[in-house]
Backbone of each chain as nested JSON, in Angstrom:
{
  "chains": [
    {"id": "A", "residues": [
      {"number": 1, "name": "UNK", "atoms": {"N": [36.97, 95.398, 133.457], "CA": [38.156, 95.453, 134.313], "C": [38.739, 94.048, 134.484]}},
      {"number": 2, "name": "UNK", "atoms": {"N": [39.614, 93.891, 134.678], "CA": [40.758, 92.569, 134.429], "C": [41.187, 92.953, 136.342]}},
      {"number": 3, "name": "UNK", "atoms": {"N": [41.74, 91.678, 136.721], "CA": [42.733, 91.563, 137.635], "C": [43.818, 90.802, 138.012]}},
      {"number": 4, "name": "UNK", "atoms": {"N": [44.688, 90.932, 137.917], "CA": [45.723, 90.674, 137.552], "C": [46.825, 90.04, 139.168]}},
      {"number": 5, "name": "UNK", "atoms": {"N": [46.793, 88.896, 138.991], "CA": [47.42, 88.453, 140.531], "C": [48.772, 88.376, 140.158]}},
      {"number": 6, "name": "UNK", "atoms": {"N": [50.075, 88.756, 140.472], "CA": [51.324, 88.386, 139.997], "C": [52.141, 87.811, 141.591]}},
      {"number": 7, "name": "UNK", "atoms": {"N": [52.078, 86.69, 141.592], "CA": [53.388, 86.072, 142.412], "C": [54.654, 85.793, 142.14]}},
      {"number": 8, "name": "UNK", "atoms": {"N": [55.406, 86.735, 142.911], "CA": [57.091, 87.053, 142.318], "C": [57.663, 85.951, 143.408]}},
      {"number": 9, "name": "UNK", "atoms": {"N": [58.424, 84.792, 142.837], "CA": [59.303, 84.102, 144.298], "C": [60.677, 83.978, 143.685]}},
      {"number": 10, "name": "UNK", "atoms": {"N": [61.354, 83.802, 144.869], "CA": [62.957, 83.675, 144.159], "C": [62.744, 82.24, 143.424]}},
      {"number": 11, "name": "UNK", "atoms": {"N": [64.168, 82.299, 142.837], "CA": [64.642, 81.405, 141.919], "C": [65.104, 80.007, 143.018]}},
      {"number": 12, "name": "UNK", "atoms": {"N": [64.967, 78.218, 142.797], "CA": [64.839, 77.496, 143.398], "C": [66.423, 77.877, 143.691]}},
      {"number": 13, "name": "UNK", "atoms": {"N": [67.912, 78.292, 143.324], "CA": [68.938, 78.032, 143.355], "C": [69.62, 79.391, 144.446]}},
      {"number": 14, "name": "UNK", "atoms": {"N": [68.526, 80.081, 144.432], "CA": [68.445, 81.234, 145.376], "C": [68.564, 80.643, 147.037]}},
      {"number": 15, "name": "UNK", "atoms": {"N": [69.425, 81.184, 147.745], "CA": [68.878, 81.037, 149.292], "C": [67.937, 82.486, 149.487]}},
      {"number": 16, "name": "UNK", "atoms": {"N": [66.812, 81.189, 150.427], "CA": [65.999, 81.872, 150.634], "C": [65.836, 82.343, 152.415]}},
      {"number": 17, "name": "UNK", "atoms": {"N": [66.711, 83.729, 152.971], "CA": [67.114, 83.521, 154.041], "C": [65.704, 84.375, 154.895]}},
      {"number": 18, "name": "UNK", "atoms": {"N": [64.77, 84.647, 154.694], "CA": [63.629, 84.995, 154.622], "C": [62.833, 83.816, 155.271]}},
      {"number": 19, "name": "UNK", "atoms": {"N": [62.92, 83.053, 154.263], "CA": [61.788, 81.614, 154.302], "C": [62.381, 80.934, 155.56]}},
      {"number": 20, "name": "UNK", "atoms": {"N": [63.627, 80.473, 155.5], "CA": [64.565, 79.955, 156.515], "C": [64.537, 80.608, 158.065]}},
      {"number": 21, "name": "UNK", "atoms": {"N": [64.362, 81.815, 158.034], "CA": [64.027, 82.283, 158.839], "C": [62.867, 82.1, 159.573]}},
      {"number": 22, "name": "UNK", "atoms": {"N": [61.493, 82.018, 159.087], "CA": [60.223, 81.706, 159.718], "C": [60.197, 80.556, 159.792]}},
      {"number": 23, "name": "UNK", "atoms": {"N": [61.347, 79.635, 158.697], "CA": [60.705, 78.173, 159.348], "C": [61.535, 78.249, 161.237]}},
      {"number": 24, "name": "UNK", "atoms": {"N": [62.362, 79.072, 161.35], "CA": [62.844, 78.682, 162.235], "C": [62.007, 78.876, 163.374]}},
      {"number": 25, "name": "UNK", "atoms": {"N": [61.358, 79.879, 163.649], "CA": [59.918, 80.394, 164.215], "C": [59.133, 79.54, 164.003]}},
      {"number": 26, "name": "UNK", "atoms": {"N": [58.601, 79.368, 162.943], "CA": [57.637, 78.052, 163.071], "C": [57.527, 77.284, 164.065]}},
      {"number": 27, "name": "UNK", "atoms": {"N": [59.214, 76.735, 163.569], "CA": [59.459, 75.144, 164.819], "C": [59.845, 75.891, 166.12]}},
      {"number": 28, "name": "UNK", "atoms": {"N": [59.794, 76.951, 166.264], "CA": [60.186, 77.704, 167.735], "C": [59.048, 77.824, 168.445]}},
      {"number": 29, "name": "UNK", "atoms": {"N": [57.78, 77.68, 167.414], "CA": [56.392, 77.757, 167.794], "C": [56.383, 76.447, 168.272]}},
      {"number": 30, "name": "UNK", "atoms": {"N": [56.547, 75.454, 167.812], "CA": [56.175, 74.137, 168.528], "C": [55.882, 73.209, 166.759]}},
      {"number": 31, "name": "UNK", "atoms": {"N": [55.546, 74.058, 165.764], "CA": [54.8, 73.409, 164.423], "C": [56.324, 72.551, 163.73]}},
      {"number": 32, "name": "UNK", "atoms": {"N": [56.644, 71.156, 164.143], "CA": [57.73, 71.066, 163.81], "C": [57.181, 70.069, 162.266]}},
      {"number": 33, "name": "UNK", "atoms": {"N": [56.145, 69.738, 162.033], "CA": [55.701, 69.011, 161.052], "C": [56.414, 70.134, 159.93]}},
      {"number": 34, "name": "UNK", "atoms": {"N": [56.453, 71.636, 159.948], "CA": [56.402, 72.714, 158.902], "C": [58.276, 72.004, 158.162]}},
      {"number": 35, "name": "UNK", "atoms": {"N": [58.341, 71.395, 157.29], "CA": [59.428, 71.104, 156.8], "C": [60.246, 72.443, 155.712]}},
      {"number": 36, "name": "UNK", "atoms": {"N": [59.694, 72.872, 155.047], "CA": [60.563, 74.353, 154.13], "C": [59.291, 75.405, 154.448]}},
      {"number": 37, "name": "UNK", "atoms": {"N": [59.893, 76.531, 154.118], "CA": [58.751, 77.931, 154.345], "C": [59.63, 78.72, 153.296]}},
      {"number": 38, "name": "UNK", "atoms": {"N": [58.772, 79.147, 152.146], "CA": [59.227, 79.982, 151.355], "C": [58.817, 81.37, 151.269]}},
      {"number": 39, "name": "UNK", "atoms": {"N": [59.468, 82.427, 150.787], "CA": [58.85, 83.627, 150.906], "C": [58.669, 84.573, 149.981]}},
      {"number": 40, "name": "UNK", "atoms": {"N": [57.909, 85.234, 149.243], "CA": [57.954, 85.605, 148.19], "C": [57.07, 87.119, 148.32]}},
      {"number": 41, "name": "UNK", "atoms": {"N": [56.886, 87.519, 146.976], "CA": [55.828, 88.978, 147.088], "C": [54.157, 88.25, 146.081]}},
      {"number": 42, "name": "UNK", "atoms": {"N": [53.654, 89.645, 146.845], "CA": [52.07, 88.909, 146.348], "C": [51.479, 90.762, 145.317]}},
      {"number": 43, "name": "UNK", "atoms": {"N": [51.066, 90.598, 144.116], "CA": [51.125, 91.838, 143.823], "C": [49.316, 91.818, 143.418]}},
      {"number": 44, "name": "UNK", "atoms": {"N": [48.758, 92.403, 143.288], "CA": [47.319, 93.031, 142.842], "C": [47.202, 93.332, 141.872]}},
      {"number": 45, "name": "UNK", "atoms": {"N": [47.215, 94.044, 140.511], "CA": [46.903, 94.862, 139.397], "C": [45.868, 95.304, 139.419]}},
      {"number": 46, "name": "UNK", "atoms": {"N": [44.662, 95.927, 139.311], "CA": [43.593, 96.62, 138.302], "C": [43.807, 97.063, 136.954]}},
      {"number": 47, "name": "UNK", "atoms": {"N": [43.45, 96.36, 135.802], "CA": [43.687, 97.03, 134.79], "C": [42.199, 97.318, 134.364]}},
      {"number": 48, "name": "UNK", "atoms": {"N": [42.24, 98.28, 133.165], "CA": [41.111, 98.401, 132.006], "C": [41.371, 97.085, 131.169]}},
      {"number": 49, "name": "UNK", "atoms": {"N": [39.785, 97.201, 130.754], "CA": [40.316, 95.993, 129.737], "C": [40.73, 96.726, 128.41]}},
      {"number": 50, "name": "UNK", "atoms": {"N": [41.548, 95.792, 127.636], "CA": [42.045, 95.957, 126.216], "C": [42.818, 94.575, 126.012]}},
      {"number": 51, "name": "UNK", "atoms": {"N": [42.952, 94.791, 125.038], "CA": [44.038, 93.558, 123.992], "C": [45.601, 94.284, 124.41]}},
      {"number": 52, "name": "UNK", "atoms": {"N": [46.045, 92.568, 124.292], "CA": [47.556, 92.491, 124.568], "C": [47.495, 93.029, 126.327]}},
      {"number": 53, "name": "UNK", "atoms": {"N": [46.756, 92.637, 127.228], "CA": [46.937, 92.884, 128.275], "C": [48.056, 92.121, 128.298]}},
      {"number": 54, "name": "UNK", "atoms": {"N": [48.327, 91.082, 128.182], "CA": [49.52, 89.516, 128.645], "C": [50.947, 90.551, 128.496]}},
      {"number": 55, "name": "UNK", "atoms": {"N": [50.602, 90.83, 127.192], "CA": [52.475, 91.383, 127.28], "C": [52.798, 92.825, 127.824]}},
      {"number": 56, "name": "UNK", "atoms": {"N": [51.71, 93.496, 128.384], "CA": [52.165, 94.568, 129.217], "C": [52.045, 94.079, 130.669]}},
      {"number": 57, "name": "UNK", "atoms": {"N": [51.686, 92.955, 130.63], "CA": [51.882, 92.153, 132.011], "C": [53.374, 91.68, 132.637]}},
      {"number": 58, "name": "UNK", "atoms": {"N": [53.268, 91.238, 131.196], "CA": [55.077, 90.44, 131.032], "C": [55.923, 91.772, 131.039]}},
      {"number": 59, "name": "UNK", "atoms": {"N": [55.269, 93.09, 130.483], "CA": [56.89, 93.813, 130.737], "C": [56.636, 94.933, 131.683]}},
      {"number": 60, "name": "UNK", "atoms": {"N": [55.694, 94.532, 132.567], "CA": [55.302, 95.328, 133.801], "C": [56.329, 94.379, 135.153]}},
      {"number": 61, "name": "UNK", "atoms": {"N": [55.954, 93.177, 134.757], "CA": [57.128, 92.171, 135.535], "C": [58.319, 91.886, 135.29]}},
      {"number": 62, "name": "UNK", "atoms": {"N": [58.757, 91.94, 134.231], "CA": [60.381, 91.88, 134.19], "C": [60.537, 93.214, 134.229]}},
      {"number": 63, "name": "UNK", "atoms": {"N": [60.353, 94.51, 134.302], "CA": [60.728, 95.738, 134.432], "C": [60.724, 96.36, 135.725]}},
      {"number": 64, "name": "UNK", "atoms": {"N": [59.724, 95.781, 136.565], "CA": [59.274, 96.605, 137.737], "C": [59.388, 95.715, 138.969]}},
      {"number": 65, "name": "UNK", "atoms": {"N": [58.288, 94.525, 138.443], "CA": [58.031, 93.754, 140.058], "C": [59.353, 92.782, 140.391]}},
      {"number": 66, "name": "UNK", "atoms": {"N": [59.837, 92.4, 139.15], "CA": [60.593, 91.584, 139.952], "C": [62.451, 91.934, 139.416]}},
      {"number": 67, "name": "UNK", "atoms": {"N": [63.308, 90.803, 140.045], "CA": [64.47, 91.207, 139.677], "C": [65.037, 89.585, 139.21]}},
      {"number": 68, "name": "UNK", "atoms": {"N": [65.185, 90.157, 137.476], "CA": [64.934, 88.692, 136.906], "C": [66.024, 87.913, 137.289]}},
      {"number": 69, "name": "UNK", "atoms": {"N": [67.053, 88.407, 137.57], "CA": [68.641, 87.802, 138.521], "C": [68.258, 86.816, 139.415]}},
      {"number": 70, "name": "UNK", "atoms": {"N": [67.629, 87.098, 140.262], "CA": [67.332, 86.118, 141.524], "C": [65.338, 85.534, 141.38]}},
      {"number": 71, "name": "UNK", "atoms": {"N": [64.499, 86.407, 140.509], "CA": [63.484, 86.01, 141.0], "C": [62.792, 85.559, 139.632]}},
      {"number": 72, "name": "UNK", "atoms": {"N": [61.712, 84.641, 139.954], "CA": [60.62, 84.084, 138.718], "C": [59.143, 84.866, 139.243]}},
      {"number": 73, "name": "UNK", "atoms": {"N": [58.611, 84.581, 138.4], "CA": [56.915, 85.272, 138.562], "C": [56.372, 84.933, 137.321]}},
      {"number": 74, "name": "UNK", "atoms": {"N": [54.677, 84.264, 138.162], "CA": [53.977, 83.873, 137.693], "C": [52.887, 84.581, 138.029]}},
      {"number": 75, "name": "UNK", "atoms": {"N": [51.52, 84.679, 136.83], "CA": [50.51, 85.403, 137.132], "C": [49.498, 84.392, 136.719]}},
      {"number": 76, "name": "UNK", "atoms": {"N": [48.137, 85.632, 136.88], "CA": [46.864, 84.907, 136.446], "C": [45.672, 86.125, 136.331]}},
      {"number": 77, "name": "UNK", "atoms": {"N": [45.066, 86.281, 135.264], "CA": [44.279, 87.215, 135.036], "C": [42.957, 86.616, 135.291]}},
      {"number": 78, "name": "UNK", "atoms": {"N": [42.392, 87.652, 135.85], "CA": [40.906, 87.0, 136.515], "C": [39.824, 88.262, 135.568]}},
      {"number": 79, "name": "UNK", "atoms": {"N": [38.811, 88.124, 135.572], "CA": [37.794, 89.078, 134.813], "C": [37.61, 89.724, 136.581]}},
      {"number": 80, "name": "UNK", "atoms": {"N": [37.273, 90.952, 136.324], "CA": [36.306, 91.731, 137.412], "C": [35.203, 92.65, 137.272]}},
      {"number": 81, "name": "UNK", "atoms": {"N": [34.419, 92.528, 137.89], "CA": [32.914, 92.972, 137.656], "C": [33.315, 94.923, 137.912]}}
    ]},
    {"id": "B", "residues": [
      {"number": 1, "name": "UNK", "atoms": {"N": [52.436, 64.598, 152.094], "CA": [53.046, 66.154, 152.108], "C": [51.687, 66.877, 151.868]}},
      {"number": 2, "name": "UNK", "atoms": {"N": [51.44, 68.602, 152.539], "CA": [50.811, 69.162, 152.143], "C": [51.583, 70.749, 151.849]}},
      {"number": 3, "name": "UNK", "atoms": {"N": [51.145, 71.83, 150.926], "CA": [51.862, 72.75, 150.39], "C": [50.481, 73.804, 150.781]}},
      {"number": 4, "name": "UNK", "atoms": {"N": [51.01, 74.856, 151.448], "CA": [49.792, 76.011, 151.77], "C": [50.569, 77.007, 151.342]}},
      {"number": 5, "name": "UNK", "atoms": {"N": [49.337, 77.477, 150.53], "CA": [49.897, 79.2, 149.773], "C": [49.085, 79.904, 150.859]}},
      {"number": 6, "name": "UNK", "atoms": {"N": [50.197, 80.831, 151.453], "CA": [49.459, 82.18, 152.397], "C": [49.795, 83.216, 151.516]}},
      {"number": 7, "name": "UNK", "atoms": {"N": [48.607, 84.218, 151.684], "CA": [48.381, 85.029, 150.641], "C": [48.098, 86.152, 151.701]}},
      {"number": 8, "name": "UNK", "atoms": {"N": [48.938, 87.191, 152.177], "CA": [48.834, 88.235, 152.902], "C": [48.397, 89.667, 152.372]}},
      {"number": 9, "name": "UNK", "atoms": {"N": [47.827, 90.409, 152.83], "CA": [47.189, 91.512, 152.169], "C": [46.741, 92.666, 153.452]}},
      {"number": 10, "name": "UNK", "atoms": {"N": [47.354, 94.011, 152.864], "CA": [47.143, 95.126, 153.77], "C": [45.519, 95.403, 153.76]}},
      {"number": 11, "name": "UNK", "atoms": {"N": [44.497, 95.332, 155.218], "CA": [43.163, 95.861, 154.927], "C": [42.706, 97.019, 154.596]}},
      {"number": 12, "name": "UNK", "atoms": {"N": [41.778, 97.109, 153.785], "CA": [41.276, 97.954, 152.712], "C": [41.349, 99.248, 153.395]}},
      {"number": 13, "name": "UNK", "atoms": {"N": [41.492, 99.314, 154.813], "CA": [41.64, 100.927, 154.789], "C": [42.855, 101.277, 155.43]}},
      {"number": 14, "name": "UNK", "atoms": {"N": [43.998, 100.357, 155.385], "CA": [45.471, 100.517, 155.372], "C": [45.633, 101.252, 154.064]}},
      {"number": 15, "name": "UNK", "atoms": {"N": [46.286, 102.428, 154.275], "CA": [46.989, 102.899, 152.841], "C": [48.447, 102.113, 152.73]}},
      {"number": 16, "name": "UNK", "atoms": {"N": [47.954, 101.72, 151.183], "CA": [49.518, 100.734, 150.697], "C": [50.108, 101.491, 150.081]}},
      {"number": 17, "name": "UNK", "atoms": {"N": [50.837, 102.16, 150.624], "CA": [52.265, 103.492, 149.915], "C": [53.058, 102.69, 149.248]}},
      {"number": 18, "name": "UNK", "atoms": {"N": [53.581, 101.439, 149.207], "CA": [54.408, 100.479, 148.24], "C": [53.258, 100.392, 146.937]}},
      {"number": 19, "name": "UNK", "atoms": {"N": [51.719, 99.893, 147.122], "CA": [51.449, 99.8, 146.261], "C": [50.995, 101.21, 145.164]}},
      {"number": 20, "name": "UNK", "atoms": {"N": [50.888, 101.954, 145.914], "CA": [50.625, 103.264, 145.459], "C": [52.33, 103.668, 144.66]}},
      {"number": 21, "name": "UNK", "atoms": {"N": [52.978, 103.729, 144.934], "CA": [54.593, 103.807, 144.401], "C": [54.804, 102.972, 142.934]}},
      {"number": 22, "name": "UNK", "atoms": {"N": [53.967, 101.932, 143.451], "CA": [54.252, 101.027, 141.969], "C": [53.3, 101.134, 140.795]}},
      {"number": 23, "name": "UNK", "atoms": {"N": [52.477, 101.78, 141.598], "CA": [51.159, 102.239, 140.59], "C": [51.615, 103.771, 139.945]}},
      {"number": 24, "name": "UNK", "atoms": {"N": [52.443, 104.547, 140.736], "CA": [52.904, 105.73, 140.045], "C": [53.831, 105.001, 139.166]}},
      {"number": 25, "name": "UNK", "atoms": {"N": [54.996, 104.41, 139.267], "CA": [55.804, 103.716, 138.67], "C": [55.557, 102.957, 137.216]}},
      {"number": 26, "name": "UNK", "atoms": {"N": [54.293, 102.445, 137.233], "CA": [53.567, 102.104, 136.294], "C": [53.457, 102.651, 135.217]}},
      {"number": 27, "name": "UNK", "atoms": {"N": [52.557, 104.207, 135.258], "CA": [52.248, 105.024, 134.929], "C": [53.203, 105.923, 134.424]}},
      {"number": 28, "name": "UNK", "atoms": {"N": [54.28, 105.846, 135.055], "CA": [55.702, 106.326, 134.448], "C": [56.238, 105.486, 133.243]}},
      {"number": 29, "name": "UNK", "atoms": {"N": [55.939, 104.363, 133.213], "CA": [56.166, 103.018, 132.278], "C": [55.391, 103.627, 131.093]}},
      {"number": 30, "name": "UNK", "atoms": {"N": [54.667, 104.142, 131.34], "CA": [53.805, 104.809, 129.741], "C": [52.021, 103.291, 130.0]}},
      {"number": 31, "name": "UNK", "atoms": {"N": [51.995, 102.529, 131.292], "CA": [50.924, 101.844, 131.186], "C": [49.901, 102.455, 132.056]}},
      {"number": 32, "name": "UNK", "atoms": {"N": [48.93, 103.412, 131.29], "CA": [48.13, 104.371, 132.088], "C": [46.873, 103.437, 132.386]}},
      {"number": 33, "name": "UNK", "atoms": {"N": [46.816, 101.944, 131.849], "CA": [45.36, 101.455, 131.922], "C": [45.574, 100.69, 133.068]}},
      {"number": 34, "name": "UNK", "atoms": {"N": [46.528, 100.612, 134.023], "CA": [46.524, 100.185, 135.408], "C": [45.539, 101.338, 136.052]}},
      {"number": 35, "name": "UNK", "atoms": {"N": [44.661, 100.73, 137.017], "CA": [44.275, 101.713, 138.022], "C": [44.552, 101.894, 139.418]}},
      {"number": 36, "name": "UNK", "atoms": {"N": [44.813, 100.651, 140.275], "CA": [45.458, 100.241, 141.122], "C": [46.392, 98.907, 141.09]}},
      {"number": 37, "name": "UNK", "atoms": {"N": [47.285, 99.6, 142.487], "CA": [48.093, 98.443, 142.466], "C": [48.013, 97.772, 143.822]}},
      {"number": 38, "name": "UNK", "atoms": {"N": [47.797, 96.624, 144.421], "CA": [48.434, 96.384, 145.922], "C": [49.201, 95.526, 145.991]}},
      {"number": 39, "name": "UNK", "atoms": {"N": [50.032, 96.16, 146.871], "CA": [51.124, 94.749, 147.417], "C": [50.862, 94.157, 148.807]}},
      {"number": 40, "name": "UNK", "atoms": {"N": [51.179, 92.613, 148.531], "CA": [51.258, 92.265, 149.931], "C": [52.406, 90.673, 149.647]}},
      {"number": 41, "name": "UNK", "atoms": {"N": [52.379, 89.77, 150.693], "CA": [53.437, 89.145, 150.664], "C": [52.879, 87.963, 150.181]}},
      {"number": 42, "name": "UNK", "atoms": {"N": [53.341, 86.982, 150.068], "CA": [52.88, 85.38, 149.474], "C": [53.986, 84.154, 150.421]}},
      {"number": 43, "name": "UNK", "atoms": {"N": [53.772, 83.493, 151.104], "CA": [54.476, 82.37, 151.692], "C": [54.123, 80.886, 151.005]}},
      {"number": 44, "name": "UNK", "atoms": {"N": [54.891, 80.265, 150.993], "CA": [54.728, 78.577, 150.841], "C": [55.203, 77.686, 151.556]}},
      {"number": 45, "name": "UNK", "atoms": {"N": [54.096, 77.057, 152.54], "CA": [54.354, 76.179, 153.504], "C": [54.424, 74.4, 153.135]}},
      {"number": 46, "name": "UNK", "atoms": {"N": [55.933, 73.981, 153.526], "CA": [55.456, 72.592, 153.21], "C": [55.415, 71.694, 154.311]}},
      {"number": 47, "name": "UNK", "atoms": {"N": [53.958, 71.254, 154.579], "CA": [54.154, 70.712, 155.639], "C": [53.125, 69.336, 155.699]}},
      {"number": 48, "name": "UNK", "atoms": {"N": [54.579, 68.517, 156.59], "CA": [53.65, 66.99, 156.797], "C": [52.662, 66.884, 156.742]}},
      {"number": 49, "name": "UNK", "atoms": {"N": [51.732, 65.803, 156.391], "CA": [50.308, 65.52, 156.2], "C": [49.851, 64.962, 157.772]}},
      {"number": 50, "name": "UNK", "atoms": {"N": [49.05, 65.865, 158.724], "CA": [48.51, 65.274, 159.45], "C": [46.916, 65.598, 160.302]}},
      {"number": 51, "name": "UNK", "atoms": {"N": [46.554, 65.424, 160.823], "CA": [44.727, 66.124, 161.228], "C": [44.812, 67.459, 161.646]}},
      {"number": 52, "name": "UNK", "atoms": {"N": [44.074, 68.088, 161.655], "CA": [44.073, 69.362, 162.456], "C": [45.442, 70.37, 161.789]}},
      {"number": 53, "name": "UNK", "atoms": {"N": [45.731, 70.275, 160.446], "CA": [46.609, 71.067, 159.813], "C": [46.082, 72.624, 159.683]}},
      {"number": 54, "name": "UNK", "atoms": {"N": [45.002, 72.386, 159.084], "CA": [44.361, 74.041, 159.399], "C": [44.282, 75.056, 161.211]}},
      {"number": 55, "name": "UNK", "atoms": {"N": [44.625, 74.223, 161.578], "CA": [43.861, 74.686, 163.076], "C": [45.67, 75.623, 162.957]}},
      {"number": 56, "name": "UNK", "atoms": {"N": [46.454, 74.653, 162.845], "CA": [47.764, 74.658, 162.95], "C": [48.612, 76.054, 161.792]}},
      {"number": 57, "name": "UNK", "atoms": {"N": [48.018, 76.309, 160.521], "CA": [48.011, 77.492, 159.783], "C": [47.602, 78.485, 160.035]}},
      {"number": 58, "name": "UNK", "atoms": {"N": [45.985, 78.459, 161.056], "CA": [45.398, 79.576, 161.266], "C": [46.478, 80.339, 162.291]}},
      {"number": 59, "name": "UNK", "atoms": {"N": [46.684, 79.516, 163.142], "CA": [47.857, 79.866, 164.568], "C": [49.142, 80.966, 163.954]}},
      {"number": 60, "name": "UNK", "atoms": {"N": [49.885, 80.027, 162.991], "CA": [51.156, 80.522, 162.245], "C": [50.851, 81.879, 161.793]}},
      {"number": 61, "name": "UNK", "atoms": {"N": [49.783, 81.837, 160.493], "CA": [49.032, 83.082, 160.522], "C": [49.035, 84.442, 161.208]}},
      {"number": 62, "name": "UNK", "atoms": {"N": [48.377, 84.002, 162.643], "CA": [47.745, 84.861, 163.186], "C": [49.148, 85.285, 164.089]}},
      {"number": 63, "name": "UNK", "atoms": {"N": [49.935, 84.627, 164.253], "CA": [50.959, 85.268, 165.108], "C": [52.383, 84.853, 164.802]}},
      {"number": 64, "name": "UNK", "atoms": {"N": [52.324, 84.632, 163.456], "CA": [53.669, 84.936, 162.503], "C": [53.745, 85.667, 161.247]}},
      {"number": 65, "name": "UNK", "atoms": {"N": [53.029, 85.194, 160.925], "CA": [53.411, 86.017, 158.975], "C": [51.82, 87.054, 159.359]}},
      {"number": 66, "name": "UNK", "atoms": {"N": [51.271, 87.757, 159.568], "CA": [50.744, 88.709, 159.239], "C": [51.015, 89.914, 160.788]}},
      {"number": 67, "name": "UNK", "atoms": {"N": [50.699, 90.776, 161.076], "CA": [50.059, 91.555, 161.728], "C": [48.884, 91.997, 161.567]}},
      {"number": 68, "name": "UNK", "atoms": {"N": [48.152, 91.359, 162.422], "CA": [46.517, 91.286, 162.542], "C": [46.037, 92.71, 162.968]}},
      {"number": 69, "name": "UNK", "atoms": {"N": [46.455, 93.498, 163.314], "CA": [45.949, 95.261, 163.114], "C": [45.494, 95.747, 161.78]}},
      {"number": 70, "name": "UNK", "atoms": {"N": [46.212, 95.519, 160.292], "CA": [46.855, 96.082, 159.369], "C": [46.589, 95.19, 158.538]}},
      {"number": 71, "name": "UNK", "atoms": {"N": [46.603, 93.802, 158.696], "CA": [46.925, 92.82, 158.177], "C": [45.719, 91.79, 157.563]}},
      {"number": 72, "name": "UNK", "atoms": {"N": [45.285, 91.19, 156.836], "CA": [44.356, 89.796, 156.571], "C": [44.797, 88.87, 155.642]}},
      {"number": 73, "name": "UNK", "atoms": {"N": [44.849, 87.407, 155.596], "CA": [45.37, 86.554, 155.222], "C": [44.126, 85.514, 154.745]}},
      {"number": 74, "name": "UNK", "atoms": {"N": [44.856, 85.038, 153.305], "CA": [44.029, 83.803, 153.12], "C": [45.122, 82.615, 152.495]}},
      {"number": 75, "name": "UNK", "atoms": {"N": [44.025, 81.604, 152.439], "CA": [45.243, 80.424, 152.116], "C": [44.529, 79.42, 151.423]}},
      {"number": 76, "name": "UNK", "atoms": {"N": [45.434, 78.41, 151.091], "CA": [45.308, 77.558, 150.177], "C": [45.555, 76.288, 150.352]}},
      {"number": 77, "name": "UNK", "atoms": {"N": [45.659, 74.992, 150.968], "CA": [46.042, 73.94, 150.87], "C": [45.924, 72.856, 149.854]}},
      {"number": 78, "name": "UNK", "atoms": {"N": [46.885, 72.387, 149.322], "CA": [46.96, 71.612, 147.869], "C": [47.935, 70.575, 148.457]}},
      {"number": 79, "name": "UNK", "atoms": {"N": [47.207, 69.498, 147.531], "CA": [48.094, 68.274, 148.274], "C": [49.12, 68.163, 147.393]}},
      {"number": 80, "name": "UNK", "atoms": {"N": [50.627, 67.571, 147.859], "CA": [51.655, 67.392, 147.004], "C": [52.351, 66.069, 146.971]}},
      {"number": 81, "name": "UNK", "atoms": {"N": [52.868, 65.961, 146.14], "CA": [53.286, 64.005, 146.239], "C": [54.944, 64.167, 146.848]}}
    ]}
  ]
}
């Protein structure tokens, strides 16, 4: 079994009115050191193992998780017991 | 500067109906060797370098970016130039 971490975040040219938002909370908390707060999605996979996992990765993410217009995503395949 | 990845995640006996959706979704994709999917959120904090920064994440954490019913969080601090 494979596992598969995919972090989808917007694009740097994107406003991020999300992130902007909690920083504002943040510093409403008192944490004014917190200078940017970004916000993004956090995804899981379980796969079986096989070959060519990578590119049904790649078109599991530009098809599904993310929206390649506004967002980037990066992964990382881990082995699982 | 320091940069903290919060890594949010529904607990294991929260049913994740988003991730369950994307796991049918998947499977509609024709990729049957997914077995599960979960979603949860991902933040990136950039914040000044100073003592007691963790004390200061756990706080944010616990009574901003998650709901602690439903909710568990882990994180990351990496130093940045």
């Amino acid at each position: 079994m494979k596992l598969v971490k995919v972090y989808v975040t917007l694009k740097p040219s994107v406003l991020d009115s999300q992130g902007e938002a909690i920083k504002s909370a943040v510093h409403s908390m008192g944490y004014d050191q917190v200078e940017k707060v970004s916000m993004g999605k956090y995804f899981e996979l379980h796969f079986q193992d096989y070959e060519n996992l990578e590119k049904d990765v790649d078109a599991i993410c530009d098809e599904l998780l993310t929206n390649p217009n506004i967002e980037t995503y990066r992964y990382e395949i881990l082995e699982e017991k």
